[in-house]
C-alpha positions, 0 to 999 in steps of 0.5 A, spaced: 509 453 480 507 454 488 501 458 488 501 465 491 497 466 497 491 472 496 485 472 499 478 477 497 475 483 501 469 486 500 469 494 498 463 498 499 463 497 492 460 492 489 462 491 483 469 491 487 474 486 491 480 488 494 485 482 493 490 481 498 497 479 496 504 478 500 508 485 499 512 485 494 509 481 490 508 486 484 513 491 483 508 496 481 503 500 484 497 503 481 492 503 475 494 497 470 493 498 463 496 491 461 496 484 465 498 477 463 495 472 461 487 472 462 487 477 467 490 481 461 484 479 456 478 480 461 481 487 461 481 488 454 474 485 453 472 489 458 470 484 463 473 488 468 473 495 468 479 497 472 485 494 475 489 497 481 496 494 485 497 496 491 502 494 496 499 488 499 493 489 495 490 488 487 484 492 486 479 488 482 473 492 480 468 489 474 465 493 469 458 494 469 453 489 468 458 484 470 457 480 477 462 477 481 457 471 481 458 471 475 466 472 473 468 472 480 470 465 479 474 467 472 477 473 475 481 469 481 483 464 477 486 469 472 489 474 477 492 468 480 496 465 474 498 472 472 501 474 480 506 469 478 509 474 472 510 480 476 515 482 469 508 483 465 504 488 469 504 494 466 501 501 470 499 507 466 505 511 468 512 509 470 514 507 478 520 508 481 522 506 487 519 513 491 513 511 488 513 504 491 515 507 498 510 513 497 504 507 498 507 503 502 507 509 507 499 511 504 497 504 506 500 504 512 496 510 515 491 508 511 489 502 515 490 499 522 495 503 525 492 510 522 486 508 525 490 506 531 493 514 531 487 518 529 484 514 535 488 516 540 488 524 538 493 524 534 495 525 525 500 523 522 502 525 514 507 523 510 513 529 509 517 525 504 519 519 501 525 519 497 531 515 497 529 509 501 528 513 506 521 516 510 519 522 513 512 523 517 509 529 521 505 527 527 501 532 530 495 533 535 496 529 540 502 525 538 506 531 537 507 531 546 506 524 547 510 520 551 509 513 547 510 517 540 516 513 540 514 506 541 507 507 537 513 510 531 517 503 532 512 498 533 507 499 529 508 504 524 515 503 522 515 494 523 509 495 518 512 500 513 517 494 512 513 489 512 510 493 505 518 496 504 523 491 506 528 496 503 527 502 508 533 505 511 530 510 515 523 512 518 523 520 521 518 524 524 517 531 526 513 534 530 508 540 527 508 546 531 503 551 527 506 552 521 512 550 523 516 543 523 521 541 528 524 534 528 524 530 534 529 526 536 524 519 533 528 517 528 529 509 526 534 507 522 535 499 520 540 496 523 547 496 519 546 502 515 
């Protein structure tokens, strides 16, 4: 059995760490009511307060009294044997394929390439993800700028894959006020 790689991020939090898996690696999202093996344990034996999949990401956050110092060493090797059971990870409510889409799209602009675009003036929020297909409002000033293409295919939308292998398509549509018109930045994977 090949491990699979993760490593740890500090949150704000500490009694919190962000565990950092490959895409995919889960076909879940969300808060985990039941996870195999000894993961599932520490969190019945309130060990572990909450568990959160993200995209590229489990959220581990202990409950009070408990210190990574203490469990951490438990916790990482429990996480890691269950990561290789991705059938036994239960969330609180059922996940389609939208869902797993819809935070994908969210941890995207959530971290460097949002970061990147709130930078450079500009917004970018998600319309719609439905059908392996993803659209997004640009607004400020990403709306008239000449590079929005580029940032679009290049960062947001090689991103998004790298979380989404199956996207089909990436729109963005430019916000004018209260209404939304489409550009003509539209990204479809190849063959389809």
């Amino acid at each position: 059995m090949s491990l699979v790689p993760m490593h740890p991020e500090a949150t704000t939090d500490p009694q919190t760490v962000r565990w950092v898996i490959p895409a995919g690696t889960l076909p879940v999202v969300g808060e985990i009511t039941e996870a195999p093996g000894e993961l599932g344990e520490l969190l019945r034996s309130d060990d572990i307060a909450s568990i959160e999949v993200e995209t590229q990401a489990v959220v581990v956050r202990l409950a009070d009294g408990r210190t990574w110092s203490g469990t951490g060493a438990r916790v990482r090797d429990a996480l890691g044997a269950a990561l290789h059971h991705p059938d036994r990870w239960r969330p609180a409510g059922a996940v389609t394929e939208d869902d797993l889409l819809r935070a994908a799209l969210r941890d995207v602009l959530d971290g460097p390439v949002g970061d990147y675009i709130r930078s450079h003036g500009g917004e970018v929020t998600i319309a719609s993800a439905h059908d392996r297909q993803a659209e997004v409002h640009m607004a400020g000033a990403c709306a008239h700028c000449p590079a929005a293409g580029f940032t679009l295919h290049s960062r947001l939308e090689s991103e998004l894959r790298a979380r989404f292998p199956d996207l089909v398509e990436l729109r963005a549509t430019e916000e004018c006020g209260k209404t939304a018109r489409p550009t003509w930045l539209t990204l479809r994977r190849r063959g389809a």
